[in-house]
N, C-alpha and C positions, 0 to 999 in steps of 0.2 A: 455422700452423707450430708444431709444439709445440720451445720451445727448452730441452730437458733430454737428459741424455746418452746415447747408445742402443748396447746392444750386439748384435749381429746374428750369429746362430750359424746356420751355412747346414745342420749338422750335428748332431745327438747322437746318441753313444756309437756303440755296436754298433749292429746288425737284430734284436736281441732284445727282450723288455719283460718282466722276471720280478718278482716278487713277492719279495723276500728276508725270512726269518728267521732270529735266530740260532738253536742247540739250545735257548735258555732260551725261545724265544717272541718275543725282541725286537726290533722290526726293525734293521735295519742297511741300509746302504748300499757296494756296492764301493767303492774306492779309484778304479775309473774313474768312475764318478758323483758320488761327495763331493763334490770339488773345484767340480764345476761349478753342485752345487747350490747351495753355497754362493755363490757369484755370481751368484747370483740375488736376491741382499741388498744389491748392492753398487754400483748404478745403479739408477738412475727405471725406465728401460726397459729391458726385457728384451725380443727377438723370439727367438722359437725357432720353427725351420720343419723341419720334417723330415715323413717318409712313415710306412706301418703300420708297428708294428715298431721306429722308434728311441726308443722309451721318454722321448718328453717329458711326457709324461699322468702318467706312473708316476712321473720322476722330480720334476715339480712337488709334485705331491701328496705326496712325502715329505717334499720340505722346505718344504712349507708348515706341515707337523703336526708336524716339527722345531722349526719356529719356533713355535707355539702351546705347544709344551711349555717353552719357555726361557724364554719372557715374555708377556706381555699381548700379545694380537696379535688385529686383526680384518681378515678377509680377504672378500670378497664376489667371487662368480663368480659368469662371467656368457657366455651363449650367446643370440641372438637371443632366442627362445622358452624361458618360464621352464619348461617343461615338458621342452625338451631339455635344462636346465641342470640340472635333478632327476634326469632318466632317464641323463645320461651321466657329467658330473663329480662331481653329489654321489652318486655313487653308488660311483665309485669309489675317492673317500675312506671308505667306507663300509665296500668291500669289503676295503681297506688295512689299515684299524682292524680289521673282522672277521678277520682274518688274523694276527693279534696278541695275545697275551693282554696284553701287556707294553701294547699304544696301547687293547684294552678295557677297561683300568684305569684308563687316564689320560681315557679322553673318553666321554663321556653324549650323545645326543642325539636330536631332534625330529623331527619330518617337513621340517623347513626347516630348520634351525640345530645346525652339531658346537662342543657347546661343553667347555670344559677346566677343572681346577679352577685354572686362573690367572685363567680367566673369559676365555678366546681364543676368539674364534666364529668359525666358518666359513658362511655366508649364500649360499645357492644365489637368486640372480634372476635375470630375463631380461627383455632391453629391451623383449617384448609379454610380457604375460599374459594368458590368456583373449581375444586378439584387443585389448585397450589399453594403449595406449603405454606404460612405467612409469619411461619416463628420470626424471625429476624422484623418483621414491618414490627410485631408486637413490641420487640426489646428495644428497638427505637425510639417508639413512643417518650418525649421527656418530662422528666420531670412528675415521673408516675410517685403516688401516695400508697395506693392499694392495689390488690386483683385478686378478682372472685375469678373458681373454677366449680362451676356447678355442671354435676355428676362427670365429677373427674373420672370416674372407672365406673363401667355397667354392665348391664349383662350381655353384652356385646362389644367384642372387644374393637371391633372396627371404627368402634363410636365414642371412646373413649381418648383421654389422652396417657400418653406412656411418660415412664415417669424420668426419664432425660429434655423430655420438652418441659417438663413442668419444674423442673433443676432451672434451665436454662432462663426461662420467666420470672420466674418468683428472683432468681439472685439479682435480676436485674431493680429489681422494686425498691424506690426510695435512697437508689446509690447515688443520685445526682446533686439527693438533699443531705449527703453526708451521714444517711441512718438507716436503719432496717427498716422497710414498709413492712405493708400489712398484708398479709396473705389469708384468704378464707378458702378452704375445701369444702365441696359438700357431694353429699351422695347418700343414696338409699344403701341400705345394708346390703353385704360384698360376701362371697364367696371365699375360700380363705388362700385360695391362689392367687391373687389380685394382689400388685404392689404394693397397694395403699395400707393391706392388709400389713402386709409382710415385713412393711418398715415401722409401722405406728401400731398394731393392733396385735404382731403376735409377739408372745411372752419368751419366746427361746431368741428371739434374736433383740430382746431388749434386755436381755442380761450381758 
C-alpha cells in the first residue's frame, strides 16, 4: 500500500491537445491548463486518466520544463521499454522545446538527457532495455525530484508496467532530499481488472 496522498483526475481539460506559443516564441500555457498544471507540484501522487485528445502528454510536459526552468529539478520518465520512452515522451519534450525559440534558449540536449542552465535534467528510461530488467539502474539514479510513468497499464499487458516495479520507483523519489517527490501517472482509460484500477479507482476497496 503506498500511504502518501493521491489525487485522481477522471478528466483533463477539453478533446483538444495544442502546442501554444506566444507572438514572441514563448511558450505559455491557457488559463484552462495553468491552474491544474501547477497541481501537479502539490501532492506525491498525481493520476491523470483521460483518452486521445485530452492533452495530458502535452500538458505534463509543460510543467515539467516549467519547473526545470525555476529551479534545480531532475525528473526521470519512464514507460515499460526504454525505447518506447525515447520514441514517445522524450520526444515530445523535444518537440515542445523545438517549438520554441524562447525553451531552445533555455535547454541543450543528448540523445538521453534535456538538460537546463540550472543544471535540471530530464532522463528518459525504461523498466527493460534491450530485453534486461533496469529497475535497480532506475532507483540509483540520485538525487531524483520527480518520475513520470506514461501509460503505466494498457491494453496489453506485456507493455505495461506491474504494480511492484512502480512501489519500488516511486519510494525511491526524493528520499535523498529528506522528502516525498513527485510522482505523476498517466494512461488512457483502463479496464477494471487492471491494478491501477483496483487500488485508486474502485469503490469497494477504498472503503
Amino acid at each position: 500500500m503506498v500511504l502518501v496522498p493521491v489525487r485522481v483526475w477522471e478528466r483533463l481539460y477539453g478533446d483538444t491537445a495544442t502546442t501554444f506559443n506566444d507572438a514572441d516564441g514563448a511558450f505559455c500555457v491557457p488559463n484552462r491548463h495553468f491552474d491544474a498544471i501547477q497541481k501537479l507540484f502539490d501532492t506525491s501522487l498525481n493520476i491523470w486518466k483521460g483518452g486521445r485528445g485530452s492533452a495530458k502528454t502535452h500538458s505534463a510536459v509543460l510543467g515539467f520544463l516549467q519547473k526545470c526552468i525555476l529551479t534545480k529539478f531532475k525528473l526521470v520518465i519512464i514507460r515499460r521499454e526504454y525505447e518506447l520512452t525515447k520514441d514517445t515522451m522524450f520526444k515530445h519534450f523535444l518537440r515542445v522545446i523545438e517549438s520554441s525559440e524562447y525553451l531552445k534558449s533555455k535547454f541543450t540536449y543528448t540523445a538521453d538527457t534535456t538538460c537546463k542552465e540550472t543544471k535540471s535534467e530530464i532522463i528518459a528510461r525504461g523498466v527493460v532495455s534491450n530485453g534486461r530488467v533496469t529497475v535497480d539502474k532506475i532507483k540509483g539514479i540520485p538525487e531524483l525530484d520527480a518520475v513520470w510513468f506514461d501509460e503505466i497499464v494498457t491494453t496489453q499487458d506485456n507493455n505495461e508496467i506491474d504494480p511492484d516495479t512502480f512501489d519500488e520507483i516511486f519510494l525511491t523519489v526524493g528520499r535523498e532530499k529528506g522528502k516525498k517527490g513527485i510522482c505523476l501517472i498517466s494512461f488512457n482509460p483502463i479496464s477494471t481488472n487492471k491494478w491501477v484500477y483496483n487500488r485508486y479507482f474502485n469503490p469497494e476497496k477504498a472503503k
